[in-house]
Structures are given as structure tokens and as C-alpha cells.
C-alpha positions in Angstrom: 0.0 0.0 0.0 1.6 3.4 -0.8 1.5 6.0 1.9 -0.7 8.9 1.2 1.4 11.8 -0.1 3.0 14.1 2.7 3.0 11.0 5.1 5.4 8.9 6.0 6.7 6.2 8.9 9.7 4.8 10.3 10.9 3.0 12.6 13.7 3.0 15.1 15.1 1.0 17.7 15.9 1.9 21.3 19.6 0.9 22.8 20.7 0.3 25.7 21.3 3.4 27.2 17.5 4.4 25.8 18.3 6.4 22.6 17.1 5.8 19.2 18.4 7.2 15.6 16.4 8.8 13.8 16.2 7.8 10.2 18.3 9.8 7.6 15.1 10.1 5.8 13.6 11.8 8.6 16.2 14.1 9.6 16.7 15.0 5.8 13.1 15.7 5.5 12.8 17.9 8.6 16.3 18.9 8.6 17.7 17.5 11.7 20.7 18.4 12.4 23.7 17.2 14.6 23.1 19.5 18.3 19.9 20.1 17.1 17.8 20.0 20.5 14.2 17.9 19.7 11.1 18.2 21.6 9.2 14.9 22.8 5.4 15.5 23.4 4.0 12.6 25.3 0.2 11.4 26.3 -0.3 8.6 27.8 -3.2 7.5 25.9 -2.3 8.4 22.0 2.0 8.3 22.6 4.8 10.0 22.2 5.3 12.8 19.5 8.5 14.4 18.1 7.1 17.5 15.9 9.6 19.3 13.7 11.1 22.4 15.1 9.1 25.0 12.2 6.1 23.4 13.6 6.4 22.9 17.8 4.8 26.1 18.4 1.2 25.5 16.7 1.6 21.9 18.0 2.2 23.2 21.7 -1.0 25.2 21.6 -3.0 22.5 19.8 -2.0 20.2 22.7 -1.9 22.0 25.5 -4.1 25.2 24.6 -3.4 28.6 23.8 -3.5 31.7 26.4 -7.2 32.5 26.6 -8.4 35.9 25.9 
């Protein structure tokens, strides 16, 4: 089945010492680079999130909700 276009999955596998590597793909895509700080949004019910960087912002107050006015 071909993935809709602008979607995409990977997968990645967790060491030892708990960190994974992300996909060339991926970080080519969202350009990831090395020292590049990532932000992990987590909800126990739908998982664990890593947005790209352009994008954390409207994520942040999707999830958690703007400043009401």
C-alpha cells in the first residue's frame, strides 16, 4: 500500500542506554541536524510525539491550549 502523499513512517530502535536514531530520511526531511535540541510530546493514551522544530509552536497550543483571551 503506498502511503498517502506528505505521510510517512519509520521505525527506530531503542539501545541500551535508551536512545534511538532517527532515520536519515527523517532528519533530511525535517532537517535534523547534529546538536539540534528535539522536543518529545508525550500522552499517555495516543504516545509519544516528536514535531519538527518550524512546527512545535502551533503543535504546543493545539495540545496544550493557547493563552485564553
Amino acid at each position: 500500500m503506498d502511503a498517502p502523499k506528505g505521510k510517512y513512517a519509520w521505525t527506530a530502535t531503542v539501545g541500551a542506554k535508551g536512545q534511538i536514531v532517527i532515520p536519515r530520511e527523517a532528519r533530511k526531511l525535517f532537517d535534523i541536524q547534529p546538536g539540534d535540541t528535539l522536543i518529545l510530546l508525550g500522552d499517555e493514551t495516543h504516545g509519544i510525539a516528536i514535531p519538527p522544530k518550524a512546527t512545535f509552536s502551533a503543535y504546543f497550543h493545539h495540545i496544550f491550549g493557547g493563552a485564553e483571551t
